[in-house]
C-alpha positions as CSV (number, residue, x, y, z in Angstrom):
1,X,75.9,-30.0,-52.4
2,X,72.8,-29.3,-50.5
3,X,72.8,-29.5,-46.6
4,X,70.8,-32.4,-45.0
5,X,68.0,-31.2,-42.5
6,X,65.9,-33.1,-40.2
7,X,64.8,-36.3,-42.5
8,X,64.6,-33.9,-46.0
9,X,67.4,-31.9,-48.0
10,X,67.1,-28.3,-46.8
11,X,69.6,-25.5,-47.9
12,X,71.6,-23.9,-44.8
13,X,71.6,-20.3,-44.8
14,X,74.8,-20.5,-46.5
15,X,74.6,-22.6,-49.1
16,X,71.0,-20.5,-49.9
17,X,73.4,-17.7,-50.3
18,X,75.7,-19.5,-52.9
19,X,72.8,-20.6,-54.9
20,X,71.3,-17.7,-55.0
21,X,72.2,-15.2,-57.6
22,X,75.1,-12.5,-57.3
23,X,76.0,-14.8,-54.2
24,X,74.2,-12.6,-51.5
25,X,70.4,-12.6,-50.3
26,X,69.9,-9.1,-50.1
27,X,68.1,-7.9,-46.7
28,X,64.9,-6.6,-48.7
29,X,64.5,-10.4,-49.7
30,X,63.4,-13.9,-48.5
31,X,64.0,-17.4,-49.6
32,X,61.4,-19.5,-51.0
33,X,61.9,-23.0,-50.3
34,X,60.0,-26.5,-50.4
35,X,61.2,-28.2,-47.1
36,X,60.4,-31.6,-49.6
37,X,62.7,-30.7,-52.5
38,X,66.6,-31.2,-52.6
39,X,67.8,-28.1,-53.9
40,X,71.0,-27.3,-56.4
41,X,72.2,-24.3,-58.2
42,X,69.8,-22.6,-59.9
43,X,66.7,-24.4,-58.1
44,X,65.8,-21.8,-55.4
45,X,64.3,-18.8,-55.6
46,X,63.9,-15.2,-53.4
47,X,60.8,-12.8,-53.3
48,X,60.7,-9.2,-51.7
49,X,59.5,-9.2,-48.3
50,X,56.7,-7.1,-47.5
51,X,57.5,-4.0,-46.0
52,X,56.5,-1.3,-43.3
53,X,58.9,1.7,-43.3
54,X,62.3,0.3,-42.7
55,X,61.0,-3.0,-41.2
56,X,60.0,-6.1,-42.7
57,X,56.7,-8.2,-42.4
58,X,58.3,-12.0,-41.8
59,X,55.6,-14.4,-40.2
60,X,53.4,-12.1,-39.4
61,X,55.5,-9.8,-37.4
62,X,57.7,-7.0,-37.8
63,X,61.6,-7.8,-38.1
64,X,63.5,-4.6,-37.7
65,X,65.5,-4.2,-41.7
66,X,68.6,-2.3,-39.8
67,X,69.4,-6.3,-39.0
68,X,71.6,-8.4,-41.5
69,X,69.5,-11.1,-40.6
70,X,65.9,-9.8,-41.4
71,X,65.7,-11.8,-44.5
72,X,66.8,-15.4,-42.9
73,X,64.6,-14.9,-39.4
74,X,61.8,-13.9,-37.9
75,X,61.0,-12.6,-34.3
76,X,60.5,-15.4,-31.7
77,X,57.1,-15.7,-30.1
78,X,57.2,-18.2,-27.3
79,X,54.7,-20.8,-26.1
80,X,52.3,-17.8,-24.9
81,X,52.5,-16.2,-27.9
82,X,54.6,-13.1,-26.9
83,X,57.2,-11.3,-29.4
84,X,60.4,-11.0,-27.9
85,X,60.5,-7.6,-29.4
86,X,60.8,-4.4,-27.7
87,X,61.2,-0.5,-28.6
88,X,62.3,2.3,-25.5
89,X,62.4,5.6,-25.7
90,X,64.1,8.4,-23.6
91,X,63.4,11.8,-23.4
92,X,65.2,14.4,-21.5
93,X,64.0,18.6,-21.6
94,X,67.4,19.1,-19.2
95,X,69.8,17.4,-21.3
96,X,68.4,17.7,-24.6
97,X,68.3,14.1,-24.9
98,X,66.0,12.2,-27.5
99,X,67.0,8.8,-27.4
100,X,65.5,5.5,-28.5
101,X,66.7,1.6,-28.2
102,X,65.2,-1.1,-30.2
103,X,65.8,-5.1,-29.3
104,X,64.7,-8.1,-31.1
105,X,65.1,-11.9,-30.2
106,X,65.5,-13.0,-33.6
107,X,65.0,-17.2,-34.7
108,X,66.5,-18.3,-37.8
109,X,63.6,-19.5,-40.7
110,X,65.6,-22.4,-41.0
111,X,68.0,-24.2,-38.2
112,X,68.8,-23.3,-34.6
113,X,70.5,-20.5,-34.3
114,X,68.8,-17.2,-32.6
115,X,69.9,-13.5,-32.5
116,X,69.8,-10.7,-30.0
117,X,69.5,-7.4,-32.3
118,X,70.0,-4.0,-30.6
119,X,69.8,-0.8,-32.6
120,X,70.2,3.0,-31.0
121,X,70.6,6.5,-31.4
122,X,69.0,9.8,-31.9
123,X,65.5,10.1,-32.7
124,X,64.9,11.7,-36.4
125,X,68.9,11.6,-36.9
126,X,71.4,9.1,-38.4
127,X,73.5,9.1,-35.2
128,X,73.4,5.7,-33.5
129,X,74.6,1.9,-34.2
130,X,73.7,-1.4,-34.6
131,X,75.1,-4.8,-32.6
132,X,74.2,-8.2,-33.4
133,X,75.0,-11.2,-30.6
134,X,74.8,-15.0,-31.8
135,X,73.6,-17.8,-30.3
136,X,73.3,-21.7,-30.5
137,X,71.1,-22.0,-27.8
138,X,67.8,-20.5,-27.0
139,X,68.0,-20.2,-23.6
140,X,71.3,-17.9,-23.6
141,X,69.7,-15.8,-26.3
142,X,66.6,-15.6,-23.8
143,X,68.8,-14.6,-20.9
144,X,70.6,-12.0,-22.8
145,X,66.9,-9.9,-24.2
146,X,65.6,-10.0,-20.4
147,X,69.0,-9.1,-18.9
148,X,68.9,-5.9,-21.2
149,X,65.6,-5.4,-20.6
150,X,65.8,-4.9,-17.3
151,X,69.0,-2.6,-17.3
152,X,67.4,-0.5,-19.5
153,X,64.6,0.1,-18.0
154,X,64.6,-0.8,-14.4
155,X,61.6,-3.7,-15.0
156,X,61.6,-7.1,-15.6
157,X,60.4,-8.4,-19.0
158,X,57.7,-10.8,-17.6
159,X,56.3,-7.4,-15.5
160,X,55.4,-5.2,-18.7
161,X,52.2,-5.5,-18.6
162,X,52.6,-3.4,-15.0
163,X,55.6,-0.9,-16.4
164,X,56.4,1.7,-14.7
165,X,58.5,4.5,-16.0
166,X,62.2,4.7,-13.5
167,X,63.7,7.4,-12.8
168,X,66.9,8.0,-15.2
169,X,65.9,4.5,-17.3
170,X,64.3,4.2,-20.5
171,X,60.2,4.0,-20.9
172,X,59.0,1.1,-23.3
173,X,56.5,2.1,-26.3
174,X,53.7,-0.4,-26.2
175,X,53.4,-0.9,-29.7
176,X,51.8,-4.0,-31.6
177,X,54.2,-5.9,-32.9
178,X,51.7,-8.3,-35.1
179,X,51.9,-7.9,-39.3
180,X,49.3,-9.6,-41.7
181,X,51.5,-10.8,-44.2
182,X,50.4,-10.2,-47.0
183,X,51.4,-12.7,-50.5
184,X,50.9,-11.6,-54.1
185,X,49.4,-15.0,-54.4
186,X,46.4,-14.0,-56.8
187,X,45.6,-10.8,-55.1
188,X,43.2,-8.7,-56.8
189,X,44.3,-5.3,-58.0
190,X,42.3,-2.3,-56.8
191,X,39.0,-1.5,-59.3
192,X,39.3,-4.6,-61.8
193,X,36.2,-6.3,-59.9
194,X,34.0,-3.8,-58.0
195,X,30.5,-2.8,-59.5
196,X,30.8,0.5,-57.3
197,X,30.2,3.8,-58.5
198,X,33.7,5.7,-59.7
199,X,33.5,8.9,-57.3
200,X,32.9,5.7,-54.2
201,X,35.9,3.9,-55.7
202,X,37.8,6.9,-55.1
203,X,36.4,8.3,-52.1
204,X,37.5,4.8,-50.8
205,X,40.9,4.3,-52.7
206,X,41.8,8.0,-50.8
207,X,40.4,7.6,-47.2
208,X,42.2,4.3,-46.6
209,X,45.6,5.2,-48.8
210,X,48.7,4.3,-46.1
211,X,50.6,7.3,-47.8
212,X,47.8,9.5,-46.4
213,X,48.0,8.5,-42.8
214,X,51.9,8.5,-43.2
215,X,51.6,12.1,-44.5
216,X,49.3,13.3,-41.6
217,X,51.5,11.4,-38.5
218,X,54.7,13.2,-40.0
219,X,53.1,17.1,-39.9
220,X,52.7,15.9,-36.0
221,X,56.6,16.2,-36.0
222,X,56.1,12.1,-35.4
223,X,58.9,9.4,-36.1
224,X,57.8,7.5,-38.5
225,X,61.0,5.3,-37.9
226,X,60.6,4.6,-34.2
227,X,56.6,4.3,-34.6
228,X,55.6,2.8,-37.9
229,X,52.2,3.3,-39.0
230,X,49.5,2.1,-36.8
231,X,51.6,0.4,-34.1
232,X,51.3,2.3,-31.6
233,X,48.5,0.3,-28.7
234,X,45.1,2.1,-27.6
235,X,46.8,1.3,-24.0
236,X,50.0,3.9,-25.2
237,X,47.8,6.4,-26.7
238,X,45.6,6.2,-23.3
239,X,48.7,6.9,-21.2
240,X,49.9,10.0,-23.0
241,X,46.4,10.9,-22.5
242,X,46.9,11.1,-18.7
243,X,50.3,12.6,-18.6
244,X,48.2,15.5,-21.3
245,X,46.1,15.5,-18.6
246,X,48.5,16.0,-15.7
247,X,50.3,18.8,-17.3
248,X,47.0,20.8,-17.8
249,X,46.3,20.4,-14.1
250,X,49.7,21.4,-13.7
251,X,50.3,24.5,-15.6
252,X,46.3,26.1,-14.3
253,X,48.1,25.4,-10.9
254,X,51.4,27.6,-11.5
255,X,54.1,24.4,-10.3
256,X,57.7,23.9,-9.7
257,X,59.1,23.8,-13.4
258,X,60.5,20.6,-12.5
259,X,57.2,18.8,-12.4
260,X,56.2,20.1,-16.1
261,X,60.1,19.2,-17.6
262,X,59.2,15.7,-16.0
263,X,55.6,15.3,-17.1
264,X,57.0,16.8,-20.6
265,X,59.3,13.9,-20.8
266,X,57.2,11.1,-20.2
267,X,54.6,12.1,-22.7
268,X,57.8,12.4,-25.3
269,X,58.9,8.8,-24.1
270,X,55.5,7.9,-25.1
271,X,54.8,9.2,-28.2
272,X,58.2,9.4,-30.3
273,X,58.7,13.0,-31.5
274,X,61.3,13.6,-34.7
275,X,63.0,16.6,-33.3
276,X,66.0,16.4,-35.4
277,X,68.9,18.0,-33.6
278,X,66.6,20.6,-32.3
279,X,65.5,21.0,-28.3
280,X,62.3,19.2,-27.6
281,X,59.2,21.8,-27.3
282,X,58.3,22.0,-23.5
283,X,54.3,21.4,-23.0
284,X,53.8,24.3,-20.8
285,X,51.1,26.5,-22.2
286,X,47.5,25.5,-22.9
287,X,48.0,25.9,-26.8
288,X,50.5,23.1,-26.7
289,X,48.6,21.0,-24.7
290,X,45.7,21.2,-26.7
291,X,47.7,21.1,-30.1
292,X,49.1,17.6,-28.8
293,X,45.6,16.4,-27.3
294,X,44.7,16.7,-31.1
295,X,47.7,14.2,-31.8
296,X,46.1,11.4,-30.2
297,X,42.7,11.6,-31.1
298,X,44.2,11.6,-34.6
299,X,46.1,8.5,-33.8
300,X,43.5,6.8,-32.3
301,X,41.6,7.6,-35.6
302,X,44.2,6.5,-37.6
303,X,44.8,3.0,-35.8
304,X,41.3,2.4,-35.9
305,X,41.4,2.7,-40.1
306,X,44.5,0.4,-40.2
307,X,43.0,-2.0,-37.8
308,X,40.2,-2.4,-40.4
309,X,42.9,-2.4,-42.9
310,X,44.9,-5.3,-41.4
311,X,42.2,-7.7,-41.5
312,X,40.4,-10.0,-43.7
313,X,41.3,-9.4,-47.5
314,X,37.6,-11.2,-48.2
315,X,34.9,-11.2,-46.0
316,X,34.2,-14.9,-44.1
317,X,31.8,-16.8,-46.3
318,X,32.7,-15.5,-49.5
319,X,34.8,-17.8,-51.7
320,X,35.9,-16.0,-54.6
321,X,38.6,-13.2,-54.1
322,X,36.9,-9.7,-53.8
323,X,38.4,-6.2,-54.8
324,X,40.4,-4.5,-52.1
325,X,38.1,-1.2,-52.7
326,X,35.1,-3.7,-51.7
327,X,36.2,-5.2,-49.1
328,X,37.4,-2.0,-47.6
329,X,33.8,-0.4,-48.6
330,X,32.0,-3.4,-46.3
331,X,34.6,-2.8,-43.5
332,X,32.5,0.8,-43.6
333,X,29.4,-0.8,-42.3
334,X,27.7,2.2,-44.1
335,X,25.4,2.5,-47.2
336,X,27.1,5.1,-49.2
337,X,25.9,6.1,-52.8
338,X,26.9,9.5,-55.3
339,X,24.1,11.9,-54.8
340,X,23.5,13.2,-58.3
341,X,24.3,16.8,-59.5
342,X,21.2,17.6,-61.2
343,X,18.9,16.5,-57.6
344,X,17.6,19.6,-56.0
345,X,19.7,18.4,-52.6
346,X,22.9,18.8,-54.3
347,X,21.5,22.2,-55.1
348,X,20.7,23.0,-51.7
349,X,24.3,21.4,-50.6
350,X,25.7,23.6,-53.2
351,X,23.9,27.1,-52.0
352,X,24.7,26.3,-48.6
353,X,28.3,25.7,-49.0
354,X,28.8,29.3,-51.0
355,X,26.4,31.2,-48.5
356,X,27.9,30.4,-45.6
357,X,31.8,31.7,-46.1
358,X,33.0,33.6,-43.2
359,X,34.3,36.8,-43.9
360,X,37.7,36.1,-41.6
361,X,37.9,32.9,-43.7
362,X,40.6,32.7,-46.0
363,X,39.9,29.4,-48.1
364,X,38.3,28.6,-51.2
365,X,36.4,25.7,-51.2
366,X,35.4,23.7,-54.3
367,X,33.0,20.7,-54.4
368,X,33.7,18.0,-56.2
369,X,31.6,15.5,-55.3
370,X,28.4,14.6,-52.9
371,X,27.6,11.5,-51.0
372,X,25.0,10.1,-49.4
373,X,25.7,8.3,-46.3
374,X,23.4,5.8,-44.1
375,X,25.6,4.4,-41.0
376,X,24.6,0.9,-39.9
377,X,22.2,1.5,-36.4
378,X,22.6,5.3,-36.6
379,X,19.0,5.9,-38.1
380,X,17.8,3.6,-35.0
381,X,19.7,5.1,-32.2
382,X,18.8,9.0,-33.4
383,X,16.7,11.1,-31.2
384,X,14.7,12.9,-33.7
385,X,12.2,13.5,-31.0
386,X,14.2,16.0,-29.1
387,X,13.0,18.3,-32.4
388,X,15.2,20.9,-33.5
389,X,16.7,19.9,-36.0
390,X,19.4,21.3,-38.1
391,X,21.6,20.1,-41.0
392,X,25.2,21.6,-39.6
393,X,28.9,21.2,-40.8
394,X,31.9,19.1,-39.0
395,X,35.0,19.2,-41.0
396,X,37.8,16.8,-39.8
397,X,41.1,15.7,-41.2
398,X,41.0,13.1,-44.1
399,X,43.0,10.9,-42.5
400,X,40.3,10.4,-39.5
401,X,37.5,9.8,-42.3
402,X,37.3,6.0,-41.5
403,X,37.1,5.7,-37.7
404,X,34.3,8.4,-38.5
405,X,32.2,6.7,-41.1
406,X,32.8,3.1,-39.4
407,X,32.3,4.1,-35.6
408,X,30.0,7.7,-36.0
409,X,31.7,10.9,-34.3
410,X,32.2,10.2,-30.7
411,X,33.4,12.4,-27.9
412,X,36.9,12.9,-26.2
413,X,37.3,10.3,-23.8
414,X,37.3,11.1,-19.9
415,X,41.2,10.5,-20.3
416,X,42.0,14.0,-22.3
417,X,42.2,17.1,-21.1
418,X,39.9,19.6,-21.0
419,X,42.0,22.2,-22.9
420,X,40.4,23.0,-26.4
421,X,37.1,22.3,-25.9
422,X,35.4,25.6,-25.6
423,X,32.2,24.5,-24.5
424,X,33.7,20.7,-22.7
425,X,34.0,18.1,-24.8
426,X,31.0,17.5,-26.9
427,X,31.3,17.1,-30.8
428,X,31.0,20.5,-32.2
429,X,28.9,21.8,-35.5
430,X,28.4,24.7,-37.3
431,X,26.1,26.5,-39.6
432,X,29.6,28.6,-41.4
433,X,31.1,25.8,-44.0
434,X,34.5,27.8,-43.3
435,X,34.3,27.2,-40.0
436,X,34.2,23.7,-40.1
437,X,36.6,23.6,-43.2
438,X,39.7,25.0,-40.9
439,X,39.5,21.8,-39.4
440,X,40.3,19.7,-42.2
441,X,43.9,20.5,-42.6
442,X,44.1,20.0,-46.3
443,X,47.3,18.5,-47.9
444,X,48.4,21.2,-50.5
445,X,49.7,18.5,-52.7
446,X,46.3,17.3,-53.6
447,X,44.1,19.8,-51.9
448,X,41.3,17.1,-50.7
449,X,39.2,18.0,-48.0
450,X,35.8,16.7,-46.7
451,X,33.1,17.6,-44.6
452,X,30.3,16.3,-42.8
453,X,26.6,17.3,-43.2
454,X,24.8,16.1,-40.3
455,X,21.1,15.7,-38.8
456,X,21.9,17.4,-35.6
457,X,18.5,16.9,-32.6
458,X,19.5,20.1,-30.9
459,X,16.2,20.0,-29.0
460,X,16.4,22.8,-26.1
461,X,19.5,24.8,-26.7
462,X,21.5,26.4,-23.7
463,X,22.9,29.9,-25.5
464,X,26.4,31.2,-24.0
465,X,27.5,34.4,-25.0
466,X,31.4,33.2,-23.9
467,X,33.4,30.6,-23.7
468,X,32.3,28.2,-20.8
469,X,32.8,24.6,-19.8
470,X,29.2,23.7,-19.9
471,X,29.1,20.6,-17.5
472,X,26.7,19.7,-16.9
473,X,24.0,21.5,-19.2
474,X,21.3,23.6,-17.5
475,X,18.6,21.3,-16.5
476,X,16.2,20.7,-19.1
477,X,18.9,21.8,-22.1
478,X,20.2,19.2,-24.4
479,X,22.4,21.1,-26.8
480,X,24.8,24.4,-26.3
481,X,25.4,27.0,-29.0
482,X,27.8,29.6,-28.7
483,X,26.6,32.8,-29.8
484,X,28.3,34.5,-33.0
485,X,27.8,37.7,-34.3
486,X,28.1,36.3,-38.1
487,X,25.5,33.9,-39.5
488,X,23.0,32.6,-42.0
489,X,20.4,34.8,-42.7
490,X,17.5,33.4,-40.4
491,X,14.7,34.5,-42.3
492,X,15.7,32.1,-45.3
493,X,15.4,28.7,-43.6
494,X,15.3,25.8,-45.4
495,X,12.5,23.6,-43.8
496,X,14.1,19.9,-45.8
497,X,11.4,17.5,-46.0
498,X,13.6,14.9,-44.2
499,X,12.4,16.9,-41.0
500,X,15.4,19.2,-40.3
501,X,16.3,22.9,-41.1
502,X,18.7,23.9,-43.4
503,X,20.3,27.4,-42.9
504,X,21.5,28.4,-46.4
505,X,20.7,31.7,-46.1
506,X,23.4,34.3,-47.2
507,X,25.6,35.4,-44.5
508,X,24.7,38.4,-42.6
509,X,26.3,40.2,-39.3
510,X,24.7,41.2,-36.4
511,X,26.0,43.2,-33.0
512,X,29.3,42.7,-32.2
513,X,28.5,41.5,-28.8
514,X,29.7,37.9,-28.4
515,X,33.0,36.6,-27.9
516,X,33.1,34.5,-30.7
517,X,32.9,35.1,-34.5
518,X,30.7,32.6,-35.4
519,X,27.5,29.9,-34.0
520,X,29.1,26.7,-32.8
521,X,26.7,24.0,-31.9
522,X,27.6,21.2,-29.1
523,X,25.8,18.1,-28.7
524,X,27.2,15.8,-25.7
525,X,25.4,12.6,-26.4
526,X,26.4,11.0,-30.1
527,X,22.6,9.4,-30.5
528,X,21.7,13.1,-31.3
529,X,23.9,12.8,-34.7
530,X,22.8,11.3,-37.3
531,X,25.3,11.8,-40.6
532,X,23.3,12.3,-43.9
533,X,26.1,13.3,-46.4
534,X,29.9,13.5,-47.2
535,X,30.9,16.7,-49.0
536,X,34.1,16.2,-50.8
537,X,36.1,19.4,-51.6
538,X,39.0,20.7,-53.5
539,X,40.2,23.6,-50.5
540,X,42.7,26.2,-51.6
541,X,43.7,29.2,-49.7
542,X,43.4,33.2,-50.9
């Protein structure tokens, strides 16, 4: 018979499991119940749970699915609203030690009873284990997460906010723990309701696809496991920013090894590497430090696209359902329209793109389609009247495609290093399309790519024949190029009747006498950008 409950019939865990079919809720499952109904054999019903990796989206947070319990609880949250929920990491260069430990408070969905799960082990192996403690009483269960807690790691559980990393104990990843759940309850599939243009339904379905960003973290060497998609906090990215930074300062200063091995293992405690069996890579050259620099700008791109992702599925004030791919459009805050192949700028576009191929440069680049693009408050904030102005290429990786459209390009923050940016950190252009396009890191699967054609206001340019880091500028100067000795043909500008100078001439080489190959253009203040198109590209490599 059903189990009594609290004033209504509600099934137990158990007896849920003997009405439900085969006998056994499987852990990729949930029940659906109605707290008001009396329930008998064949009267309830599971659904999949919604899921992120390996874990499981229950009540809007994440329950680890290594626990036999992730389909009958959920994490607890207490009167404050915090998640008892908490994943460490520890990294050793000496010992070869890669090590991560996962906890969860877990509440049943239904009576009293409350779980302490604890998961360990290698990170990007299967060597570890699982335990699962019961208990009846909430307090107990409370006393055994904080007691771990603080043997692991040396802090107490109400001090995280002020963690500090102890020597020989475990570092916590600050991660958000909080899920949208998300209910097939109606929901609208993807291009049965929006009016947009086909090449913007696809430029859209492709810049926010999760496969995408999931594809890009993992040629990072990241754990996909230990740091699902997007959970990873600004405050944990901002940290491994300052231990990037320390290390810089560190190796330009010829240290005791020790001091790098240690640095190196709190930025791996940080940011969860899969190293397999292998020996962690030691940050101790530049290269490295800048290869990993790029890391977390790409991960603060990418949590800013599924922080736009997790939010409203329709817009406040709008009462009917709307596609997915226009929802995600508005969450742009951009005007975006196809800019047709027969126009005279999709010529020019066109010409520009297969004039300006550096002879070093070994991909092919294809366009497939053009777009128009008109930022929200961009047009406003532009300094067109520095003068100067030029229509220059950024490439980027697709994957960072919606922080750029929905925030503009923006500049390294003070927090990273240094090491990278040839002329400091500015956002960098250039009049080569290959040049830009070996930034974009194509996926050879697919082969997308895209680039940026921007209205740069160079105004008074500070030339530099070498790599320098220009900071300040010169006085007067508001824009650096770096001098290449291979570039558009100057004599066949473009003057565009939008005000700027397009420099679609052929490619042509002058005097080997600059350090670098090719023009790079730096702007250090973003109200000199103003993005006019998106180039997307089919890249392929000779």
């Amino acid at each position: 018979p059903p189990t009594q409950g609290v004033s209504k019939v509600v099934p137990s865990v158990d007896i849920s499991a003997e009405l439900v079919e085969g006998g056994r809720i499987k852990r990729n499952q949930t029940l659906l119940h109605n707290p008001l109904a009396a329930y008998l054999p064949g009267a309830i019903t599971t659904a999949p749970l919604p899921t992120v990796g390996k874990q499981f989206i229950k009540r809007g947070t994440v329950v680890d699915g290594e626990s036999e319990y992730a389909s009958v609880s959920h994490v607890y949250r207490d009167e404050q609203g915090t998640l008892f929920s908490c994943s460490l990491t520890q990294a050793d260069m000496a010992t070869n030690r890669n090590s991560y430990f996962k906890m969860q408070l877990l509440q049943h969905d239904i009576d009293t009873r409350y779980y302490v799960f604890k998961s360990w082990g290698r990170v990007g192996t299967e060597l570890g284990d699982t335990q699962t403690s019961h208990h009846s009483n909430l307090e107990h269960a409370k006393k055994e997460f904080l007691d771990v807690f603080c043997e692991k790691t040396g802090n107490e559980w109400t001090d995280r906010k002020y963690f500090r990393k102890r020597p020989g104990k475990m570092a916590m990843v600050d991660m958000d723990y909080e899920m949208e759940e998300s209910l097939d309850d109606g929901v609208v599939q993807p291009g049965t309701l929006t009016k947009l243009e086909k090449p913007i339904q696809q430029l859209i379905l492709r810049i926010f696809d999760e496969n995408m960003f999931k594809s890009a973290l993992k040629s990072f060497d990241l754990d996909m496991d230990q740091m699902p998609l997007g959970k990873l906090s600004k405050r944990q990215l901002d940290l491994a920013y300052g231990v990037l930074n320390e290390l810089q300062k560190l190796i330009e200063s010829s240290p005791d090894r020790s001091l790098v091995i240690d640095a190196t293992n709190r930025f791996y405690s940080l940011i969860p590497h899969n190293f397999g069996h292998k020996q962690p890579v030691m940050l101790d050259t530049k290269e490295i430090i800048q290869k990993k620099s790029k890391l977390i700008e790409n991960l603060m791109e990418i949590a800013i696209a599924v922080d736009l992702m997790k939010g409203e599925k329709t817009p406040k004030g709008v009462a009917c359902k709307m596609d997915p791919i226009d929802v995600n459009y508005l969450k742009l805050k951009s005007e975006i329209t196809v800019l047709p192949k027969d126009s005279p700028d999709y010529s020019m576009i066109v010409q520009y793109a297969n004039n300006s191929h550096g002879s070093t440069h070994a991909s092919k680049i294809q366009i497939t389609d053009i777009f128009c693009v008109n930022r929200d408050g961009e047009e406003a904030r532009f300094k067109q009247h520095l003068g100067n102005r030029m229509l220059l290429w950024h490439g980027s990786r697709v994957s960072n495609f919606v922080g750029i459209i929905s925030q503009g390009l923006r500049i390294a923050p003070p927090e990273a290093p240094h090491a990278g940016y040839m002329f400091g950190k500015g956002i960098y252009f250039a009049d080569m399309v290959s040049k830009s396009a070996n930034y974009c890191h194509p996926d050879y699967s697919n082969q997308d790519a895209f680039l940026l054609l921007c209205d740069v206001a160079l105004g008074a340019v500070q030339e530099e024949a070498t790599a320098t880091n220009v900071n300040p500028l010169k006085k007067g100067f508001t824009a650096v190029k770096g001098m290449g000795y291979q570039f558009p043909d100057p004599s066949t500008l473009f003057n565009h009747p939008n005000g700027y100078v397009v420099p679609s001439g052929k490619s042509t080489k002058g005097e080997k006498k600059f350090y670098l190959e090719y023009n790079e253009f730096i702007v250090y203040d973003v109200s000199q950008v103003r993005i006019r198109y998106l180039v997307r590209t089919k890249m392929t490599w000779r």
